[in-house]
GULO-245332 format. One record per residue (C-alpha): residue in three letters; x, y negated, z negated; residue number from 0. Coordinates in steps of 0.5 Angstrom, whole numbers, padded with zeros to 4 digits. Layout:
N
ALA,X,Y,Z,NUM
...
***
This chain:
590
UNK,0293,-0176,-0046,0
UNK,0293,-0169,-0047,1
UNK,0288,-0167,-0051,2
UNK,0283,-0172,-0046,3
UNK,0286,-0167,-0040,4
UNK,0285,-0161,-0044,5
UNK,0278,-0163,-0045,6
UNK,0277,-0164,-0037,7
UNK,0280,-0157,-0037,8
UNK,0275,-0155,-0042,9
UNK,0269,-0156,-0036,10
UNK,0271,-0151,-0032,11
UNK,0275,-0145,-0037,12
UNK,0274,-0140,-0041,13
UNK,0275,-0139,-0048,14
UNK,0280,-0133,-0046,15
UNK,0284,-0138,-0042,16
UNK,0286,-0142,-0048,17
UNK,0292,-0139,-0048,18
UNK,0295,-0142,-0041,19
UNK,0292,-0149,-0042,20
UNK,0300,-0151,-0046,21
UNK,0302,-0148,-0040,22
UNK,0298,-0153,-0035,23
UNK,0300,-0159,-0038,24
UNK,0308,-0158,-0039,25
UNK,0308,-0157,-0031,26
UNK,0305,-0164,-0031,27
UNK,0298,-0162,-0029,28
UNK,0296,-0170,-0031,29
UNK,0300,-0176,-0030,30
UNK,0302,-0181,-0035,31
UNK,0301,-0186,-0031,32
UNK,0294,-0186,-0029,33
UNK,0292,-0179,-0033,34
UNK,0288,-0176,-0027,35
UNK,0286,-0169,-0027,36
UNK,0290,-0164,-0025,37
UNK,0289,-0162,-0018,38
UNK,0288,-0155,-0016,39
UNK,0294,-0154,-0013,40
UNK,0297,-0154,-0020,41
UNK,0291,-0151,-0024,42
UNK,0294,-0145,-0018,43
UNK,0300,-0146,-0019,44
UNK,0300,-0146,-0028,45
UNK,0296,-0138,-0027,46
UNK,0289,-0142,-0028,47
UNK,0286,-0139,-0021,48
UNK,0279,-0139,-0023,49
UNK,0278,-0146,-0024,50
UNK,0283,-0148,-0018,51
UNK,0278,-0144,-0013,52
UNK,0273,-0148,-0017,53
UNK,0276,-0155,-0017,54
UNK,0278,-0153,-0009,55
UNK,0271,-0151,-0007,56
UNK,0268,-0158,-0010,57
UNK,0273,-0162,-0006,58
UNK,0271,-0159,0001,59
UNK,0265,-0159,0000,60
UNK,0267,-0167,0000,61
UNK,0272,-0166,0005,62
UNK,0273,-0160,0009,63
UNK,0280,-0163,0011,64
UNK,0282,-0163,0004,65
UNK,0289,-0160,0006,66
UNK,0290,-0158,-0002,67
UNK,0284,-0155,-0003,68
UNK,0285,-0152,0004,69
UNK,0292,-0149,0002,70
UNK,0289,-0147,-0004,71
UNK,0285,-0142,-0002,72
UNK,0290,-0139,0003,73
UNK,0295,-0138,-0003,74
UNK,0289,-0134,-0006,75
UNK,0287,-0130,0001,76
UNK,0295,-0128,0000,77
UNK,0295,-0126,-0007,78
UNK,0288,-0122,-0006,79
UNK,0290,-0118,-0001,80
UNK,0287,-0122,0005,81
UNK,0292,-0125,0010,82
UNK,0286,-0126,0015,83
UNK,0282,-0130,0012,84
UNK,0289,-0134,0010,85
UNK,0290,-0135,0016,86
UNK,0284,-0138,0018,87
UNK,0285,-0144,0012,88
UNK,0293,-0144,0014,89
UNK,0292,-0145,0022,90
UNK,0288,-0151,0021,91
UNK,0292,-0154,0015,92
UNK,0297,-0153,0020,93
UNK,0292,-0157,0026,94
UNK,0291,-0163,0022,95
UNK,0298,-0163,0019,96
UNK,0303,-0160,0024,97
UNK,0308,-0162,0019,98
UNK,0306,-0158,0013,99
UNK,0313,-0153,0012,100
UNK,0310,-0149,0007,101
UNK,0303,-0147,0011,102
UNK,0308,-0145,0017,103
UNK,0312,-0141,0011,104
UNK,0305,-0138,0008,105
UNK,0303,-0136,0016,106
UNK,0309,-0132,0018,107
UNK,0307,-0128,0011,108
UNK,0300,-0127,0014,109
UNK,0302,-0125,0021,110
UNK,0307,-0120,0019,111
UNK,0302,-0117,0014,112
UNK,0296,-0117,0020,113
UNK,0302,-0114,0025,114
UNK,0302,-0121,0029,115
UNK,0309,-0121,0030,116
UNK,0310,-0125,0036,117
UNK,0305,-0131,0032,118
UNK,0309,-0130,0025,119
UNK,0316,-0131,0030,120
UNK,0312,-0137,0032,121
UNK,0311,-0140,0025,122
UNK,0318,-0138,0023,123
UNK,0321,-0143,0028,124
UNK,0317,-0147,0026,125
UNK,0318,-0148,0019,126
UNK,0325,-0148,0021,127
UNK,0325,-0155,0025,128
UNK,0321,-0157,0019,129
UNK,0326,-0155,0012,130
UNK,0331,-0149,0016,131
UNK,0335,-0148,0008,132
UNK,0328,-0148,0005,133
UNK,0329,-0141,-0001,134
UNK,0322,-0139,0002,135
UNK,0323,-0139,0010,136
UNK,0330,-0135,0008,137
UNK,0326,-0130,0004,138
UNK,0321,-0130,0012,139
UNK,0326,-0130,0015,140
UNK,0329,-0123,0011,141
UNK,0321,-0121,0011,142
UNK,0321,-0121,0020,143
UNK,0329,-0117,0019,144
UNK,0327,-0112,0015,145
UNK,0321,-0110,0020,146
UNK,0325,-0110,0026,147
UNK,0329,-0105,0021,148
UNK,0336,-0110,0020,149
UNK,0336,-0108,0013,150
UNK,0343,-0111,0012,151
UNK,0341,-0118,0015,152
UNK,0336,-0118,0010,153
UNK,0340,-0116,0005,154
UNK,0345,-0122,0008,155
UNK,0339,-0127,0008,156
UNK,0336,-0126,0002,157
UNK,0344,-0127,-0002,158
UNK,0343,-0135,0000,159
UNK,0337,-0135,-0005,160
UNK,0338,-0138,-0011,161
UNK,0334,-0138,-0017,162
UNK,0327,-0135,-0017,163
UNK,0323,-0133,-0010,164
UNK,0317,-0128,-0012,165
UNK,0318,-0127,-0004,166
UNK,0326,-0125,-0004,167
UNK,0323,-0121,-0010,168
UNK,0318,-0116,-0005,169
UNK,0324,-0116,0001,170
UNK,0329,-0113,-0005,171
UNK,0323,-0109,-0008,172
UNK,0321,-0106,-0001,173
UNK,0329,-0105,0002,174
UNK,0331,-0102,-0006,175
UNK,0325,-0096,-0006,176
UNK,0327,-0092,0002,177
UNK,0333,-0092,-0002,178
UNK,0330,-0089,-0009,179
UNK,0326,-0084,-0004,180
UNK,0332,-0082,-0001,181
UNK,0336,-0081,-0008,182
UNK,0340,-0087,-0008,183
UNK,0338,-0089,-0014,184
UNK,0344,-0093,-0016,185
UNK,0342,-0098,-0009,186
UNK,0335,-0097,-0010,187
UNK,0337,-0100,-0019,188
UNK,0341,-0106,-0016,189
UNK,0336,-0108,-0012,190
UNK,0330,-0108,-0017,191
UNK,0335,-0112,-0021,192
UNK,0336,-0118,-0016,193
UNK,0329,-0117,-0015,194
UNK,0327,-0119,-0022,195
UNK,0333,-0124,-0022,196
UNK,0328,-0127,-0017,197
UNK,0321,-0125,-0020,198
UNK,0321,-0123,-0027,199
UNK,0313,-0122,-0027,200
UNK,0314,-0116,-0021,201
UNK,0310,-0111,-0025,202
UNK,0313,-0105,-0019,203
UNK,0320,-0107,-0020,204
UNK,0319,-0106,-0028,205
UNK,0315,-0100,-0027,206
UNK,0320,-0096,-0022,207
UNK,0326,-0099,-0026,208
UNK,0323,-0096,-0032,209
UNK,0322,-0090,-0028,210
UNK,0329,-0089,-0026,211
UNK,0332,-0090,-0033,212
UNK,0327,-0085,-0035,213
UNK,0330,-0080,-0031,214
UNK,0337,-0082,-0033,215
UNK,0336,-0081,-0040,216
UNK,0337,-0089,-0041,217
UNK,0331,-0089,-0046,218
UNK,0331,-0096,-0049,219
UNK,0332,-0099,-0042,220
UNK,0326,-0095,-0039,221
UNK,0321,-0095,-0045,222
UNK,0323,-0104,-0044,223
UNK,0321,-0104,-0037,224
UNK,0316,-0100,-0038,225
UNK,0312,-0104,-0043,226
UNK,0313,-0109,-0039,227
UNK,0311,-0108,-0032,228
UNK,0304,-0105,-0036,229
UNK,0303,-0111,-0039,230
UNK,0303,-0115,-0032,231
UNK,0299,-0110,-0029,232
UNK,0295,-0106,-0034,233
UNK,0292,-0102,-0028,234
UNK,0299,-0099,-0026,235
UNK,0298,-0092,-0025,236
UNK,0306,-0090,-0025,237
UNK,0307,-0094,-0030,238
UNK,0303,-0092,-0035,239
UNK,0303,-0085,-0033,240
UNK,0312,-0086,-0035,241
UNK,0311,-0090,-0041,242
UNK,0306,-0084,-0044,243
UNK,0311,-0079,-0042,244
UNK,0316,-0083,-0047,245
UNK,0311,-0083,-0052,246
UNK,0310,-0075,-0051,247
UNK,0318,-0075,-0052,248
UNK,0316,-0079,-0059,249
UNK,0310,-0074,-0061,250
UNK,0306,-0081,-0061,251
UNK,0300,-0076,-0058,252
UNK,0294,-0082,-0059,253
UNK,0298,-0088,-0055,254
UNK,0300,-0082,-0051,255
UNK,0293,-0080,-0049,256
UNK,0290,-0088,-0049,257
UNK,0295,-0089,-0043,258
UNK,0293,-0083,-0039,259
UNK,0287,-0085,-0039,260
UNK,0289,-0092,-0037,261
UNK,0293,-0088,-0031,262
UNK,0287,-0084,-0030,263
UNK,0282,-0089,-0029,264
UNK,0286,-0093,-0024,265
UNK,0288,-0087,-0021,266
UNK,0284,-0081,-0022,267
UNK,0287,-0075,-0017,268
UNK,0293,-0075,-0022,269
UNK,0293,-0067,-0023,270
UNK,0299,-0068,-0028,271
UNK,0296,-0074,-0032,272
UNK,0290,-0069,-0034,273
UNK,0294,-0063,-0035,274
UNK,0300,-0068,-0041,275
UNK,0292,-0071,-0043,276
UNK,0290,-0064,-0044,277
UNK,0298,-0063,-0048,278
UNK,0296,-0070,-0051,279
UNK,0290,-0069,-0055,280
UNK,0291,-0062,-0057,281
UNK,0297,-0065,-0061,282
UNK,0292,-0069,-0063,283
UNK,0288,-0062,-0066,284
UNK,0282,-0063,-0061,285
UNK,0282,-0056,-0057,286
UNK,0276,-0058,-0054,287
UNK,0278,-0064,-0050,288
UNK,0284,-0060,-0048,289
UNK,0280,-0056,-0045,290
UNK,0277,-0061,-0042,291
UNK,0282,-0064,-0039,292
UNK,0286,-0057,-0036,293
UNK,0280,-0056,-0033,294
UNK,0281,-0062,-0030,295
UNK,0287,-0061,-0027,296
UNK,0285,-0055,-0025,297
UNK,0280,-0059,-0020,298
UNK,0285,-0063,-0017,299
UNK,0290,-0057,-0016,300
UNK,0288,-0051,-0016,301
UNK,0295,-0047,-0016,302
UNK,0298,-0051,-0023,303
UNK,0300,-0045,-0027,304
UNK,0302,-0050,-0033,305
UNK,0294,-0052,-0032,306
UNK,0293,-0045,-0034,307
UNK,0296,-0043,-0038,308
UNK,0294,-0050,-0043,309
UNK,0287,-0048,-0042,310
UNK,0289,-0041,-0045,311
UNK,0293,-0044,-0051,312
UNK,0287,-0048,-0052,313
UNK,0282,-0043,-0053,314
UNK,0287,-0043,-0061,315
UNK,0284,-0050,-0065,316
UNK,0289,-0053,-0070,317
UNK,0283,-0053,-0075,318
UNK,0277,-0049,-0073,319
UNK,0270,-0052,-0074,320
UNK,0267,-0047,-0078,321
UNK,0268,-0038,-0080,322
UNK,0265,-0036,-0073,323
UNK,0270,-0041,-0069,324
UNK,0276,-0039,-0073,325
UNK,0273,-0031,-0071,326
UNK,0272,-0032,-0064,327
UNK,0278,-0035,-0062,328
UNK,0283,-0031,-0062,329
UNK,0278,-0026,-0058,330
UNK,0277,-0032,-0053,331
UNK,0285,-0032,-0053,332
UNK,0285,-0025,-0050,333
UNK,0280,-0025,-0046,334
UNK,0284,-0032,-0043,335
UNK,0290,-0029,-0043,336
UNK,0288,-0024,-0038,337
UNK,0285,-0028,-0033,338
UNK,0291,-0032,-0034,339
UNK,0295,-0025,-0032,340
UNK,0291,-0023,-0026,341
UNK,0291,-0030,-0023,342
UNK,0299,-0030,-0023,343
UNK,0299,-0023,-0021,344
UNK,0295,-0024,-0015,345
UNK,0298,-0031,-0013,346
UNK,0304,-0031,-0016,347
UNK,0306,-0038,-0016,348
UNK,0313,-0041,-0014,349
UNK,0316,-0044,-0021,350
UNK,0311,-0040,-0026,351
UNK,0317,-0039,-0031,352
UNK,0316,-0046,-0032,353
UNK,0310,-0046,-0036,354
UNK,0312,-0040,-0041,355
UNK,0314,-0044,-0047,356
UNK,0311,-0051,-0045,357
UNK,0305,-0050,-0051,358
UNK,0305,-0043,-0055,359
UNK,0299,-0040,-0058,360
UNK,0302,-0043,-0064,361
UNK,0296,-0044,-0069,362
UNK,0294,-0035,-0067,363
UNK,0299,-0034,-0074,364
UNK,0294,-0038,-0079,365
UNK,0289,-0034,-0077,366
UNK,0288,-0028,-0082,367
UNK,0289,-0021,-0077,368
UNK,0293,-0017,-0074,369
UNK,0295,-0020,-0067,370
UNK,0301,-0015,-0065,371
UNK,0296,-0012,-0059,372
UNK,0295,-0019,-0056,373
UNK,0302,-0022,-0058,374
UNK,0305,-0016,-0054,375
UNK,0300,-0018,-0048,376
UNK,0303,-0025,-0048,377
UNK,0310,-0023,-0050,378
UNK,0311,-0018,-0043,379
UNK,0308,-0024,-0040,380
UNK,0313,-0029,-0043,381
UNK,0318,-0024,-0041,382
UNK,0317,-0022,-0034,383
UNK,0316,-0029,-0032,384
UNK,0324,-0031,-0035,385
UNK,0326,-0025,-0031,386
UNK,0323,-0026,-0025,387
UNK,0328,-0033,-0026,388
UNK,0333,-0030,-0029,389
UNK,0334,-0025,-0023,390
UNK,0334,-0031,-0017,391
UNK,0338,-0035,-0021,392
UNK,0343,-0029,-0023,393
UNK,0344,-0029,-0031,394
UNK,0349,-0025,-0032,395
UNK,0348,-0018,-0036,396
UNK,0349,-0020,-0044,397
UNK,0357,-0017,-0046,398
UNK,0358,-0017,-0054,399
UNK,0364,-0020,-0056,400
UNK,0368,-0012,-0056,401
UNK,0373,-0011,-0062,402
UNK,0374,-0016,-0068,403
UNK,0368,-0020,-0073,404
UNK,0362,-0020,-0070,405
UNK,0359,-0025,-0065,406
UNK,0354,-0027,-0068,407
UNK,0350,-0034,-0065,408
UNK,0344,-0038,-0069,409
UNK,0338,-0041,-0063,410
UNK,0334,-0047,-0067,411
UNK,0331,-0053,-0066,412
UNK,0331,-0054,-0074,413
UNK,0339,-0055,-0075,414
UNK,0338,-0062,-0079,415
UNK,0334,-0063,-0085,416
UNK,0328,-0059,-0084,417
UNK,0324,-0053,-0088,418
UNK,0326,-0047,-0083,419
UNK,0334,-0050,-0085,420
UNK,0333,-0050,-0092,421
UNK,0329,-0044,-0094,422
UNK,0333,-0040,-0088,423
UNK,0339,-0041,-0085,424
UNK,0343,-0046,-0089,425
UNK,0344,-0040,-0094,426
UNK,0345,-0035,-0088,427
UNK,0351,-0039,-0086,428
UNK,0354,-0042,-0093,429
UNK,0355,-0034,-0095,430
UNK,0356,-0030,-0089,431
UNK,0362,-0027,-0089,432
UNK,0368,-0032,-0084,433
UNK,0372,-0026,-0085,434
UNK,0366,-0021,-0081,435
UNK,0364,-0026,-0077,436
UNK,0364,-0031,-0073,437
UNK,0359,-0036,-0072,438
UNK,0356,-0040,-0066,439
UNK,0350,-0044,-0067,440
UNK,0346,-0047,-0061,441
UNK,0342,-0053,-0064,442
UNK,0336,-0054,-0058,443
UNK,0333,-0060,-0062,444
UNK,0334,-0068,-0062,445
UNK,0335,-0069,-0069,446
UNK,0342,-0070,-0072,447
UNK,0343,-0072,-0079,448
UNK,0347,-0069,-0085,449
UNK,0346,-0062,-0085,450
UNK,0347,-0061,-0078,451
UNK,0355,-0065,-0079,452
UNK,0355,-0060,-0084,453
UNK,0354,-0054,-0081,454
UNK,0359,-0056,-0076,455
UNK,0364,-0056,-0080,456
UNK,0362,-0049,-0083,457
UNK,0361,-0045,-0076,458
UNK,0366,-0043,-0070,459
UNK,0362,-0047,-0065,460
UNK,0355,-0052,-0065,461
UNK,0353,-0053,-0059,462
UNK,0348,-0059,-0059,463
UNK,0344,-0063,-0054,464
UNK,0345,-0059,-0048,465
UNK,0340,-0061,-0043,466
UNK,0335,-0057,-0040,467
UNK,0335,-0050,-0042,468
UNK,0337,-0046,-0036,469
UNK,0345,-0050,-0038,470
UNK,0342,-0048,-0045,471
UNK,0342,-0040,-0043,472
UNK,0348,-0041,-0040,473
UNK,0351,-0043,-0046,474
UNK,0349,-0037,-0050,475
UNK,0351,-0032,-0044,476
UNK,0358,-0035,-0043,477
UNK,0359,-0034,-0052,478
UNK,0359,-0026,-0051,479
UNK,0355,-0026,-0057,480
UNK,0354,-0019,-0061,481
UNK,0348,-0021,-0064,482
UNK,0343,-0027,-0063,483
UNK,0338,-0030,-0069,484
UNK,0332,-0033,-0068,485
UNK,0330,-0035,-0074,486
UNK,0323,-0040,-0071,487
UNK,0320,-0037,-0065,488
UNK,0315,-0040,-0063,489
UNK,0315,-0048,-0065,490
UNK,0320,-0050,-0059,491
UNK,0319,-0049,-0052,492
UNK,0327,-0049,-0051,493
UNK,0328,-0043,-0056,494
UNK,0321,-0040,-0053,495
UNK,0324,-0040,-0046,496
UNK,0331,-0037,-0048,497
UNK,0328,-0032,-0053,498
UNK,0324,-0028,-0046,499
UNK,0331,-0028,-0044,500
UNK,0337,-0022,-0046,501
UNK,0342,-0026,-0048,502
UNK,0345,-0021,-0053,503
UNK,0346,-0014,-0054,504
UNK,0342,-0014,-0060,505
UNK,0337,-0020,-0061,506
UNK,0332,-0021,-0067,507
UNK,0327,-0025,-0070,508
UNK,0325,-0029,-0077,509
UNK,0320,-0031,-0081,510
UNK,0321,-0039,-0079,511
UNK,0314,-0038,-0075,512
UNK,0310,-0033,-0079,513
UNK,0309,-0028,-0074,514
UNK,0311,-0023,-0069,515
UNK,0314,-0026,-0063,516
UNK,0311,-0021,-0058,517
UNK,0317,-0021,-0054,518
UNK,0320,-0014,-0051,519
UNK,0327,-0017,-0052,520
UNK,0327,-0019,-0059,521
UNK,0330,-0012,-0062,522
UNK,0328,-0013,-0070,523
UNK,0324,-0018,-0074,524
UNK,0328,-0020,-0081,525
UNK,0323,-0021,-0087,526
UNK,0323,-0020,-0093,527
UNK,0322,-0014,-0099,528
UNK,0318,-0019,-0102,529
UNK,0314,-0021,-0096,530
UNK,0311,-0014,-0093,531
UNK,0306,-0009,-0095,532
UNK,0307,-0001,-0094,533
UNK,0303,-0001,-0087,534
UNK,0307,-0007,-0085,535
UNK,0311,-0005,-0079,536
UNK,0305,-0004,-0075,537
UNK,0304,-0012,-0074,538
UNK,0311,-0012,-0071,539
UNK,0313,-0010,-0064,540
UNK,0320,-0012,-0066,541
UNK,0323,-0007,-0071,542
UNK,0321,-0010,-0077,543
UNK,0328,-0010,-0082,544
UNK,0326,-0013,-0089,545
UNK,0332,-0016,-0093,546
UNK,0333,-0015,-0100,547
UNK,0328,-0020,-0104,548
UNK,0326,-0025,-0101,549
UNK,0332,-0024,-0097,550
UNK,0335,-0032,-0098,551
UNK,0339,-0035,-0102,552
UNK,0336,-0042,-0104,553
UNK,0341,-0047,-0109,554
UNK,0337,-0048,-0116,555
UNK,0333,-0054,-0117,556
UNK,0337,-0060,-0120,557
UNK,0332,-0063,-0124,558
UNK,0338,-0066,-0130,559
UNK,0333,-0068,-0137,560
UNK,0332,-0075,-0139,561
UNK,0332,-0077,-0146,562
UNK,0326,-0072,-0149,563
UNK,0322,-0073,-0142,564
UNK,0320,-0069,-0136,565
UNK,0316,-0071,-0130,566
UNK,0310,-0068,-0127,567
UNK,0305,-0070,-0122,568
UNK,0298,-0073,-0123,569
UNK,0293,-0075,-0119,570
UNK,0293,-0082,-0118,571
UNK,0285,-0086,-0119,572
UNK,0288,-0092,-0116,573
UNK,0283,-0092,-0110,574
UNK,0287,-0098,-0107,575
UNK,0294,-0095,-0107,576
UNK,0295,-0095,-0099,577
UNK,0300,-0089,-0099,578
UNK,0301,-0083,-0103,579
UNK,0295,-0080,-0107,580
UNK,0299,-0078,-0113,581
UNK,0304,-0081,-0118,582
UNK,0309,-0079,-0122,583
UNK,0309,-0079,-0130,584
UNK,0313,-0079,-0134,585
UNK,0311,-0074,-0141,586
UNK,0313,-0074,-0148,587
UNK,0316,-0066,-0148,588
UNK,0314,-0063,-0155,589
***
C-alpha cells in the first residue's frame, strides 16, 4: 500500500521532495482501508504544499464548494502572508459550514492581521460557541489580548495550552522581543523558550535566542540555536549575521565570509555585515575584496571610522601578486593613512578608538624596508585616539610600585603553547631574579594549556580572561607597575588598544612582532646583538636596547639516541598522502 501511495505521490512531486514523502505516509496520508489518496489536507499538513495547492486547485475546479480544498488554500493565503485572500476562502467555507470551528479560529487570525478587529472578535465568539477549550481559540484569544495591550492576560492564556501550538508559539515570541528591547532579557529568553516548547520550528525564536546567548557569552548554546534557526530559514539575515560573528570568534574566515553573503543577499543595507565581510576575506588574504567590501560599508554609511580604517590596512596583501604589488603598497598604505587622519581630523566621530586595533597594518613587516616614518604616522594616531578615551573615561596617571622589587607586568595574548611564548618569555620569567622582581602577567588571549598553568605557578599574579579591554587597562593601572613588557604588539587587537595607553612609567616593546610599533608611549624596543646592524636605531622610534646575544634563553633540544640511529626529514614522493608532505626516516649513522 505504501509503495502504491508513494507512486500516486510521485505524479505531482519533485525528485527533491523525496525526502518528505516517509513523513506523508506515517501521518496517515492513505487509509489501510481503502488506500485512497491523500487528500490535500494532509498532503499541506506532511510540508508537501506544492502538490497540496495542486491537489486543491483540480478538486475546485470539480467542485468549487470543496471545503477542504477551499480550507487549503486559505492556510496557504496565511502562511504566504496573505490575510486578505484568506479571507475570502475562509468567509465562504464558514457560509457553506457555519460549523466549521477551525475556518472561524484561521478568521480571527486574518482579521487581526488586516486590523479588522470588530469582525476578528466576531469570529472568535464564534469559535467559542463551537470548541471554547480548543488549544487554537485559546492562543486567538491571547493574540486579540496582546492587541489591546493585556499582556499578562496573554501570557495567563497562553499558560492553558499544552503541547504544540505554532500560534501560542508567535504570541510568546511577540510578547518576549518588547521585553528583549527594553533589556529584560531574562524575561524575553523564558518566552522564547515556551515559544519553542510550543514551536520548535519558529526560526525567529532560535534566531533571538541564539542572539542572547551570544551576547551573554553562552557560546555552545548560541552557536546551537543559531545553526538551527538558518537551517529553518536560510534567508535569516540575523541569524546568519550571528552565527558568522561566532565563526569570526573561531577564525573559520571562509564559512564566516559564505554567511555574510548569505545575510547580505537577504538584506543588503547591513553596513556591519560589509565592514566584518571585508574583515572576513581579508583573513582569508584576498586584500582586493576587502577593499571591495569596505567600500561597501562605506556606501551604506558613511560615517564607519572602523569601515575606514579596514580599507587602509587593506592596501597591505598577505601575499603580494607580484614585485610592483609588494613595492607599491606600503606607498598606498601612507597615502590611505593620510586620508584616513584628515577624515578623522575633520569629523571626529564619537567612539573612533573603537577601530585602533580592530585590524593593524600587520603584513607592512614582511615587506623589505624601513617603515619607521609611516609606523610613527600610525602610531601617533593609534595613540591619540586611546587618549582622547583614556581622558573621558578618567584612567588614572601610571604610579610605579615605589620601593621594593621592581613591578614588572608582561601583556600578551600568547601565554600557552605558542612561538612568542617559547623563543621569548618563557625564558624571561623562568630566570629573572624572584628576589629583584615581582612578576605580573596579563594573558589577553583565549588559550589556556600547560604552559599558561605553568607560568601561574611562576609569577606574583596572572591576570586571564578579563573581558573587554577597557577592564583589561584597568587591571594593569590598579598593579602599579614600574615596567610594562609587550613583547607582540601588533598580533592582537586587546594589546594594541592597551599598548596606545600610559599604563606604566616605562613600557617597552619585543620582537614577537618584528618591527617598530610606532607608538609614542612605547619607551624601548628589546632586541637582540645578534639581530641589529650598526645603523639600527634609525628603524626604531622607540629607544632600541639590544640584549646581549640573542638575548634568550632557550632549553636545549632533547633529541635522546637510539641504537646507532638518527632521524631527519625527506620529502615524501607518496603523491597520495593526504597530510604532510614530509616523512620521518630513519638513518643508519656512520
Amino acid at each position: 500500500m505504501r509503495e502504491l501511495v508513494k507512486s500516486w505521490l510521485g505524479r505531482f512531486t519533485r525528485p527533491e521532495q523525496d525526502a518528505v514523502l516517509p513523513a506523508a505516509l506515517e501521518a496517515g496520508v492513505a487509509s489501510a482501508a481503502d488506500m485512497t489518496p491523500p487528500s490535500p489536507l494532509q498532503l499541506y499538513r506532511a510540508g508537501i504544499t506544492d502538490t497540496a495547492l495542486q491537489e486543491a486547485k483540480a478538486r475546485l475546479a470539480a467542485d468549487p464548494d470543496d471545503v477542504e480544498s477551499l480550507y487549503v488554500q486559505a492556510l496557504a493565503s496565511l502562511a504566504f502572508g496573505q490575510p486578505a485572500a484568506a479571507i475570502t476562502h475562509l468567509e465562504r467555507i464558514v457560509g457553506l459550514q457555519p460549523d466549521h470551528a477551525l475556518a472561524w479560529m484561521e478568521l480571527v487570525q486574518a482579521h487581526t492581521a488586516t486590523g479588522r478587529k470588530a469582525a476578528a472578535r466576531e469570529a472568535l465568539h464564534q469559535a467559542q460557541l463551537l470548541q471554547p477549550d480548543h488549544p487554537r481559540l485559546l492562543a486567538e484569544m491571547a493574540v486579540l489580548a496582546l492587541s489591546q495591550g493585556k499582556s499578562k492576560e496573554a501570557v495567563d492564556l497562553l499558560a492553558q495550552i499544552k503541547g504544540r501550538e505554532p500560534r501560542a508559539a508567535e504570541v510568546l515570541f511577540q510578547i518576549g522581543s518588547p521585553l528583549l528591547k527594553a533589556g529584560k532579557t531574562a524575561e524575553a529568553l523564558s518566552h522564547y523558550q515556551r515559544a519553542l516548547e510550543h514551536d520548535p520550528g519558529h526560526a525567529d525564536a532560535h534566531a533571538n535566542l541564539g542572539a542572547l546567548y551570544k551576547d551573554r557569552s553562552e557560546l555552545p548554546a548560541a552557536l546551537r540555536h543559531l545553526e538551527k534557526a538558518v537551517a529553518l530559514r536560510p534567508s535569516h539575515a540575523q541569524a546568519t549575521y550571528n552565527l558568522a560573528m561566532l565563526r569570526i570568534n573561531r577564525s573559520e574566515w571562509a564559512s564566516a565570509a559564505a554567511l555574510l553573503r548569505q545575510s547580505l543577499d537577504a538584506d543588503p543595507k547591513q553596513a556591519d555585515a560589509c565592514y566584518w565581510l571585508g574583515n572576513a576575506v581579508m583573513g582569508l588574504g584576498d586584500a582586493d575584496e576587502a577593499r571591495k567590501t569596505y567600500q561597501s560599508a562605506l556606501r551604506l554609511q558613511s560615517s564607519y571610522p572602523s569601515a575606514r580604517w579596514g580599507f587602509v590596512m587593506a592596501q597591505l596583501p598577505a601575499v603580494a601578486r607580484d614585485v610592483q604589488e609588494q613595492e607599491e603598497a606600503p606607498l598606498a598604505f601612507a597615502r590611505e593613512l593620510d586620508k584616513l587622519q584628515a577624515w578623522l581630523r575633520t569629523h571626529r566621530p564619537a567612539n573612533a578608538q573603537q577601530s585602533v586595533g580592530a585590524q593593524q597594518p600587520y603584513y607592512l613587516a614582511y615587506i623589505a624596508n624601513n617603515h619607521k616614518d609611516v609606523l610613527g604616522k600610525y602610531g601617533q594616531l593609534c595613540t591619540s585616539l586611546m587618549a582622547d578615551w583614556a581622558r573621558k573615561t578618567g584612567v588614572p596617571k601610571p604610579v610605579g610600585g615605589g620601593v621594593g622589587k621592581i613591578r614588572v607586568g608582561i601583556v600578551s595574548a600568547h601565554i600557552h603553547s605558542h612561538s612568542v611564548w617559547h623563543a621569548i618569555l618563557k625564558g624571561w620569567i623562568e630566570h629573572l631574579d624572584p628576589l629583584g622582581f615581582e612578576l605580573h602577567v596579563f594573558h589577553t588571549g583565549n588559550a589556556r594549556d600547560i604552559e599558561t598553568e605553568w607560568a601561574a605557578r611562576r609569577v606574583t599574579r596572572l591576570h586571564h580572561a578579563l573581558g573587554p579591554w577597557a577592564t583589561w587597562a584597568q587591571a594593569i593601572s590598579d598593579s602599579h607597575l614600574d615596567v610594562l613588557v609587550y613583547p607582540e604588539i601588533g598580533m592582537d587587537s586587546t594589546t594594541v588598544r592597551l599598548s596606545c595607553l600610559r599604563l606604566a612609567p616605562v613600557q617597552v616593546a619585543s620582537w614577537g612582532h618584528p618591527v617598530t610599533t610606532g607608538l609614542p608611549t612605547i619607551d624601548a624596543y628589546l632586541s637582540a646583538e645578534a639581530f641589529e646592524p650598526q645603523d639600527a636605531q634609525n628603524h626604531y622610534t622607540e629607544k632600541l636596547v639590544t640584549l646581549p646575544r640573542l638575548g634568550l634563553c632557550l632549553p636545549a633540544l632533547q633529541h635522546p639516541a637510539a641504537g646507532g640511529r638518527f632521524q631527519r626529514l625527506e620529502y615524501c614522493e607518496n603523491r597520495s598522502c593526504p597530510a604532510v608532505r614530509w616523512q620521518c626516516v630513519q638513518v643508519r649513522s656512520a
